[in-house]
C-alpha positions as CSV (number, residue, x, y, z in Angstrom):
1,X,90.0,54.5,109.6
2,X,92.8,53.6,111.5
3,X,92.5,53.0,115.3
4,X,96.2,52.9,117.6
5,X,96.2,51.1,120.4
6,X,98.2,50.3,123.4
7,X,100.5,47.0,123.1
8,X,100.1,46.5,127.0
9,X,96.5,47.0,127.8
10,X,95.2,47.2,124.4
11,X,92.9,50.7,125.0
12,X,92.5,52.9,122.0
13,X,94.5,55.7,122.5
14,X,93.7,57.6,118.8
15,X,92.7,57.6,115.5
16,X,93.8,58.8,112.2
17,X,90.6,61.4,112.1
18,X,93.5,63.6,113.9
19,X,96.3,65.9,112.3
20,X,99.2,63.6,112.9
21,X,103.1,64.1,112.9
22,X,105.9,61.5,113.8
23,X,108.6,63.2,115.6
24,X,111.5,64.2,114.5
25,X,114.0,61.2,116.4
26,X,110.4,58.8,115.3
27,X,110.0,58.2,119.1
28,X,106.5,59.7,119.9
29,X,103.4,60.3,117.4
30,X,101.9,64.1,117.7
31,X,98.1,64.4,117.3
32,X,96.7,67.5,117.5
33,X,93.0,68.2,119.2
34,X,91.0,70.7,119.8
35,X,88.8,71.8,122.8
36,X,85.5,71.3,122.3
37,X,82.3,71.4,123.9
38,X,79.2,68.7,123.8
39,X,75.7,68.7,124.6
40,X,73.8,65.4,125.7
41,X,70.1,65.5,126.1
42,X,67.9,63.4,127.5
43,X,64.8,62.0,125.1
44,X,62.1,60.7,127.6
45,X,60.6,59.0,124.6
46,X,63.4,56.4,124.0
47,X,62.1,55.5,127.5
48,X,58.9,55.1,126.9
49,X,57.6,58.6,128.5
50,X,54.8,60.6,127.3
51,X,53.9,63.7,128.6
52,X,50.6,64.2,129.8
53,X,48.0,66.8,128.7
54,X,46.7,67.2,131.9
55,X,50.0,68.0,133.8
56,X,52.6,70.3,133.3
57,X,55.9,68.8,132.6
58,X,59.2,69.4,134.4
59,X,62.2,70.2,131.8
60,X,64.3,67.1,131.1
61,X,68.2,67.4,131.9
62,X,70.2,68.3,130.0
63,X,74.6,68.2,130.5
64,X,77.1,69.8,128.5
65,X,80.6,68.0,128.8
66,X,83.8,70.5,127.7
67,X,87.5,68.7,127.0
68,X,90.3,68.1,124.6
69,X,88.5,65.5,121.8
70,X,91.0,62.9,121.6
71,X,90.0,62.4,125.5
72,X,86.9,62.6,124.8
73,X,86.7,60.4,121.8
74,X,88.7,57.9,123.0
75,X,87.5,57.4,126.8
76,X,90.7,58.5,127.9
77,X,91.4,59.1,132.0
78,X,93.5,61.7,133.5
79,X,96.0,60.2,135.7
80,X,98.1,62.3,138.1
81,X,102.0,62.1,138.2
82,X,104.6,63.7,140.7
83,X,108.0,64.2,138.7
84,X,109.8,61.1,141.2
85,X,106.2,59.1,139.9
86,X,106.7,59.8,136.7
87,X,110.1,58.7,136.2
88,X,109.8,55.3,137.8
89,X,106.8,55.1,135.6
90,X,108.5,55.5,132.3
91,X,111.8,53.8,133.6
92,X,109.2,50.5,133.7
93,X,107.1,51.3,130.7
94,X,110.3,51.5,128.4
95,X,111.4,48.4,129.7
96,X,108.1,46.9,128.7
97,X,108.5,48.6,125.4
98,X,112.1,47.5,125.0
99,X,111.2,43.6,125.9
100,X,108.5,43.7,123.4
101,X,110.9,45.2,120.5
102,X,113.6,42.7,121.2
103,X,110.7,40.2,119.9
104,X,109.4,41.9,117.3
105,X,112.0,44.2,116.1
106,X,115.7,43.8,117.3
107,X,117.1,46.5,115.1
108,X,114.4,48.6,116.4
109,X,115.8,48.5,120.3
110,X,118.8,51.1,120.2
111,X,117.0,53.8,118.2
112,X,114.1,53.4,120.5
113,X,115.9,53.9,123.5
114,X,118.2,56.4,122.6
115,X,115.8,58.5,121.1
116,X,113.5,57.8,124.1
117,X,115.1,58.7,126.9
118,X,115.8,61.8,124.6
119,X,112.4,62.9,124.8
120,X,112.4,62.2,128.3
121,X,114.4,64.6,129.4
122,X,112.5,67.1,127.5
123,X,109.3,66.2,129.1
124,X,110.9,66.6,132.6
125,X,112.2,69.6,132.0
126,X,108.9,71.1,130.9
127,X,107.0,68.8,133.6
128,X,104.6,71.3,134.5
129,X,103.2,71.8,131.4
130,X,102.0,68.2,130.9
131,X,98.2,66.6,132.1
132,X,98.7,62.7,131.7
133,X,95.9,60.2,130.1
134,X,95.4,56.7,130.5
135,X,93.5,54.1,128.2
136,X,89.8,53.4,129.1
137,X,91.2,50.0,131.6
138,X,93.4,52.7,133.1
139,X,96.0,49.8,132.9
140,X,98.4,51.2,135.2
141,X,101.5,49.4,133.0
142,X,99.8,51.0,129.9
143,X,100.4,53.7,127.8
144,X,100.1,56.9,129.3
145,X,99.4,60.2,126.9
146,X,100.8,63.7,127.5
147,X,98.5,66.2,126.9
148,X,100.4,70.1,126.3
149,X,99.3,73.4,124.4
150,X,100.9,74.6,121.9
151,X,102.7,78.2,122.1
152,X,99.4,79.9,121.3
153,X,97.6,78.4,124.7
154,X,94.7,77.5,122.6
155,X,95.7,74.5,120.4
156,X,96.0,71.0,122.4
157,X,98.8,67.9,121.2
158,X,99.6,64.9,122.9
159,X,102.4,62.8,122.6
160,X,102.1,58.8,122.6
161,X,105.0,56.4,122.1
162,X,105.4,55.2,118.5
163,X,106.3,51.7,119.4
164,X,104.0,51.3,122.4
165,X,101.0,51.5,119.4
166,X,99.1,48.9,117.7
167,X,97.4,50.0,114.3
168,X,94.3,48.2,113.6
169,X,92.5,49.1,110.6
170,X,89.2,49.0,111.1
């Protein structure tokens, strides 16, 4: 399995168990969810309890958690953005992305902010469509994942920045 993770705060963001698709410019990754809907009950016997004959017991809780998997999978935490938030957001996190490419991967820098500031633009123009998602540290120089439906209103994607990943093979 393949786990990516953020090149600032280091949270996992994804794995590979997810239908994946670069992009056509090669700026963000695609991974398609799914809503989904989980049950965790509580066993008083890994705590030691044991019901008594002699008394009637009270039912033990039980919670249901509902949300997109790759959030839930991946401890991910919404984050809210305001369009003017947003931007200065991004303006700073593809700087970051930027230094760290002129490091690793010089030839890398122009595509990367071409095609980035490409996509961008498409994500402020269809602003209101987006729910944001931080790592677990909720780094706030971190990644930050868009979450968005496809056209059916039923099928969940979120978009991550190729080059602000990690892949560690685990």
């Amino acid at each position: 399995m393949i786990i990516y993770r953020c090149i600032i705060s280091n949270d996992e963001m994804f794995s590979d168990i997810y239908k994946i698709k670069v992009s056509d410019n090669g700026i963000f990754f695609e991974v398609e969810g799914r809503t989904t809907t989980r049950t965790e009950d509580f066993d008083e016997r890994l705590i030691g309890a044991n019901a008594s004959a002699e008394e009637v017991a009270e039912g033990t809780e039980s919670s249901s958690v509902s949300g997109i998997d790759i959030v839930l999978n991946h401890n991910l935490h919404e984050t809210g953005f305001d369009k003017k938030g947003f931007t200065s957001y991004i303006k700073d996190y593809m700087k970051a992305i930027k230094a760290r490419l002129e490091e690793t991967d010089p030839d890398r820098v122009k595509p990367f902010m071409a095609g980035a500031q490409e996509e961008v633009k498409k994500v402020l123009a269809n602003f209101k469509n987006y729910q944001f998602f931080t790592g677990e540290s909720m780094n706030p120089d971190g990644m930050v994942g868009l979450l968005d439906y496809r056209e059916d209103g039923i099928t969940p994607f979120m978009l991550f920045f190729k080059d602000g990943l990690v892949e560690e093979k685990c």
